[in-house]
C-alpha positions as CSV (number, residue, x, y, z in Angstrom):
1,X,-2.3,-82.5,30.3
2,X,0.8,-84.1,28.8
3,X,2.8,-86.6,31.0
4,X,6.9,-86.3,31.1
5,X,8.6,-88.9,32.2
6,X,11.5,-87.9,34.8
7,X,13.7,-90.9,34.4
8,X,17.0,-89.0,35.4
9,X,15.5,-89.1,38.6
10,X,15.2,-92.7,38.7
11,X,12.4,-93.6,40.5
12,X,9.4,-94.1,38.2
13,X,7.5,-90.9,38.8
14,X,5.6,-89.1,36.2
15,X,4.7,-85.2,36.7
16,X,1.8,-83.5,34.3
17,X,2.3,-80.4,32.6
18,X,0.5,-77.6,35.0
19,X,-0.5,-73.8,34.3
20,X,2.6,-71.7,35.5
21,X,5.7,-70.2,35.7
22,X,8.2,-72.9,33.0
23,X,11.3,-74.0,34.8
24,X,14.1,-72.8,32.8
25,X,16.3,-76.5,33.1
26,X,13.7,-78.4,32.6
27,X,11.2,-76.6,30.6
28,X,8.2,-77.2,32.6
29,X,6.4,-76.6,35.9
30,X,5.7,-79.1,38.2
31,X,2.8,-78.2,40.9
32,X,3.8,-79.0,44.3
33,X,1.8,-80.9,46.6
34,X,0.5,-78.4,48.8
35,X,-1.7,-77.6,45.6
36,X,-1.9,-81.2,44.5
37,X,-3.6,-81.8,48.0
38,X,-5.8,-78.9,48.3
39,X,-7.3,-79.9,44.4
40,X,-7.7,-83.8,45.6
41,X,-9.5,-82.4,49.1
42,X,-12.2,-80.9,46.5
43,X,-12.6,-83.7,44.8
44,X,-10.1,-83.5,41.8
45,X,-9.0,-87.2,41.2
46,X,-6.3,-86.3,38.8
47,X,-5.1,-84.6,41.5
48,X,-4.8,-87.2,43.7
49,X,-3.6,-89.5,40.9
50,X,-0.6,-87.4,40.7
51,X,0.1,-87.5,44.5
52,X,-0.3,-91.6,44.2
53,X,2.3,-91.7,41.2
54,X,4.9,-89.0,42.8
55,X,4.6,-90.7,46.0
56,X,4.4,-94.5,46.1
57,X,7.4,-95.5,45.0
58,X,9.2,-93.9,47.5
59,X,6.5,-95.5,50.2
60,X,7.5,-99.1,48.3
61,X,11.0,-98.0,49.4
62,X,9.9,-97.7,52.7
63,X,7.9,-100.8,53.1
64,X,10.9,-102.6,51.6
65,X,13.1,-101.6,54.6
66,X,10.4,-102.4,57.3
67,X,9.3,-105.4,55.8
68,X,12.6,-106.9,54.5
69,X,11.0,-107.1,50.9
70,X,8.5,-109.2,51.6
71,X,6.0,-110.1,49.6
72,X,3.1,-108.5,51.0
73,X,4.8,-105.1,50.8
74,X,2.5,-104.3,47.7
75,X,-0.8,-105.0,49.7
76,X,0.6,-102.5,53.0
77,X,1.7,-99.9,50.9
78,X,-1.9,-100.0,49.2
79,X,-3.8,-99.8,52.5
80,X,-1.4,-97.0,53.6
81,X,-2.8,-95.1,50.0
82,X,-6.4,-95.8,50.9
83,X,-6.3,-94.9,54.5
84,X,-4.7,-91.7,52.9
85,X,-7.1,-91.2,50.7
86,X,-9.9,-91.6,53.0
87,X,-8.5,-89.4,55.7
88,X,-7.7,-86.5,52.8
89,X,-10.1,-84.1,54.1
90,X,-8.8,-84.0,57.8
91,X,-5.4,-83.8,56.6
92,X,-3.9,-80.0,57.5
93,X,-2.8,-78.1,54.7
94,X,0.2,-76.4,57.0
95,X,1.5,-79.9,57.1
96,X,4.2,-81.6,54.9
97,X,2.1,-84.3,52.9
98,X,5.0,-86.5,52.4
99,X,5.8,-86.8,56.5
100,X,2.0,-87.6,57.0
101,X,1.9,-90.2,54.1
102,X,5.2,-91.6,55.5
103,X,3.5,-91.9,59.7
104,X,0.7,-93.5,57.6
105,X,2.8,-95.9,56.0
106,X,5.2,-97.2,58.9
107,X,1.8,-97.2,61.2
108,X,0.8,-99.8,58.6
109,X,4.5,-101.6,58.5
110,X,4.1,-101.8,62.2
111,X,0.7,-103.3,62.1
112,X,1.3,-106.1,59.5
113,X,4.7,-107.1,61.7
114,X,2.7,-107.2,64.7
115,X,-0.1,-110.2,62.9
116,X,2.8,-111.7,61.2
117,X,5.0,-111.9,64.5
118,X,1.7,-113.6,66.3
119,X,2.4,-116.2,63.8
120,X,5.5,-117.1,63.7
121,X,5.5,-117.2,67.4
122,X,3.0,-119.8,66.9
123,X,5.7,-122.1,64.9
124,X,8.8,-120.7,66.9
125,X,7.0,-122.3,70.5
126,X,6.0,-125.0,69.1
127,X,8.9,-126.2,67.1
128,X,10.7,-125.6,70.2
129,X,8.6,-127.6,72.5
130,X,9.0,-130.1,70.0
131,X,5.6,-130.5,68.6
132,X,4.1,-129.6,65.0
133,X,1.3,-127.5,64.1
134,X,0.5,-130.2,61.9
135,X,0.2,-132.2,64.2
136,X,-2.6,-131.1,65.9
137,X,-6.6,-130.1,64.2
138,X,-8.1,-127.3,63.1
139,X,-9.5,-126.6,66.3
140,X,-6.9,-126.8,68.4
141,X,-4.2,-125.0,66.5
142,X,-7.1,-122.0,66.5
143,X,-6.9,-122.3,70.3
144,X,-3.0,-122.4,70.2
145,X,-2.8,-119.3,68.1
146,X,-5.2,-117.3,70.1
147,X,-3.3,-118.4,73.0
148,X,0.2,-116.9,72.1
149,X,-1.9,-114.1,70.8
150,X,-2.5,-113.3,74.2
151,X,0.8,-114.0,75.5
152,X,2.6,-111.7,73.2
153,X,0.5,-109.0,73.6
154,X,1.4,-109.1,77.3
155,X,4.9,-108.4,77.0
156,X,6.4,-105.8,77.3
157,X,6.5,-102.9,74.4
158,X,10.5,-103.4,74.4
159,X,10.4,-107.7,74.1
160,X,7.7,-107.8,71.8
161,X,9.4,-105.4,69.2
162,X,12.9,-107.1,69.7
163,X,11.2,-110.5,69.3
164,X,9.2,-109.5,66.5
165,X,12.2,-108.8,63.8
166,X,14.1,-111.6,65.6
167,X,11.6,-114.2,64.4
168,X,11.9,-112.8,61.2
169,X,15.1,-113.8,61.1
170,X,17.0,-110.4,61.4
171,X,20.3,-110.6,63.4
172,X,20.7,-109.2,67.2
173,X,22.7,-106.0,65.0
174,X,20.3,-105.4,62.7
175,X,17.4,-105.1,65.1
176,X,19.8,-102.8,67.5
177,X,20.1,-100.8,63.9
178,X,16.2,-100.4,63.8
179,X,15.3,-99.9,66.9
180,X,18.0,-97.8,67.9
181,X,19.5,-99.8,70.9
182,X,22.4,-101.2,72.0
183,X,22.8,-104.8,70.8
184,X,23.2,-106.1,73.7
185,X,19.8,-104.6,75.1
186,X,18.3,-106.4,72.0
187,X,19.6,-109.3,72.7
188,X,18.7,-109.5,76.5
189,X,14.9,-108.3,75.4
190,X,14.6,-111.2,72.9
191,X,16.3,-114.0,75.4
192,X,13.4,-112.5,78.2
193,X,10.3,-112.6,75.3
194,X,11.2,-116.0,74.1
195,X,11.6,-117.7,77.7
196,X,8.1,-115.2,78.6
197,X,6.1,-117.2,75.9
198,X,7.4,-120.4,76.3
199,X,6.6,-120.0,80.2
200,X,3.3,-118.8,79.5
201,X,2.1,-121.5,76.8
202,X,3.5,-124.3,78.9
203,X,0.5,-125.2,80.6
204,X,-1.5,-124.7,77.5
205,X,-3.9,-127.7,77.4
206,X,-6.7,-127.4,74.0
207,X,-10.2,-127.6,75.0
208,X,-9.9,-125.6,78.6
């Protein structure tokens, strides 16, 4: 099959000449992806290959957004491919491909915001209690991080969101932009999550 590169469209997505009717614009056929994905569920890589090129960039675009371009966006937009992949054969054919690929791929945003927040809630408490993770061992910064671990995962759904894209430096409008509230809701949810975890790690003492 001969490759065409679309570059009026401007996002870096090659289609492959298919068997078919030849559109009269363009002067080719492109196969959809209700056949591309019933040719990858039977095993036809090229197939799949073809939904992978059509479709990452505009997950990369996605991933951007979430993520705020970080550098790890490469890595979460590959795990959303292979959990794709892998879960191929369940996927409904009545479905739309792209809106599953796209659940797939903010599922895996989410989760890499949710390890990353643990972290930098680990530096926000204690930079703010006035001590360094460096100064403190191995062993006890493991116990410190498993510590706020726990403490953020007991707030609630709301704060821990709020917080999350807070410590990441996004502003109280931005995060009311991407979560849909009222800025004023976001800021009240991060001001309750930040005093929650420094209440909670307050009495943390290494070793207990």
């Amino acid at each position: 099959m001969q490759t065409v590169s679309m570059s009026s469209l401007g996002s870096g997505m090659c289609f492959r000449r298919v068997n078919g009717p030849v559109s009269a614009d363009r002067g080719e056929s492109v196969a959809p992806d209700e056949v591309l994905v019933t040719r990858a569920q039977s095993g036809n890589q090229a197939a799949w290959t073809e939904l992978d090129s059509r479709w990452r960039p505009r997950m990369v675009g996605l991933a951007m957004k979430r993520l705020g371009g970080m550098d790890e966006v490469q890595d979460v937009v590959q795990q959303a491919f292979l959990a794709a992949y892998q879960g191929l054969r369940g996927f409904k054919r009545d479905a739309k491909f792209g809106s599953w690929l796209y659940t797939i791929t903010s599922n895996k945003c989410h989760d890499w915001l949710r390890r990353r927040m643990r972290e930098e809630a680990a530096l926000d408490v204690v930079a703010s209690s006035g001590a360094g993770v460096t100064d403190v061992d191995t062993e006890i910064n493991r116990e410190l991080r498993e510590a706020i671990r726990k403490a953020v995962t007991s707030l609630p759904v709301g704060e821990r969101r709020s917080v999350s894209l807070a410590l990441w430096g996004y502003t109280r409008r931005q995060i009311a932009e991407r979560l849909g509230w009222p800025p004023g809701t976001v800021s009240t949810r991060v001001r309750r999550a930040q005093q929650k975890l420094r209440d909670r790690l307050s009495a943390f003492k290494p070793g207990r």
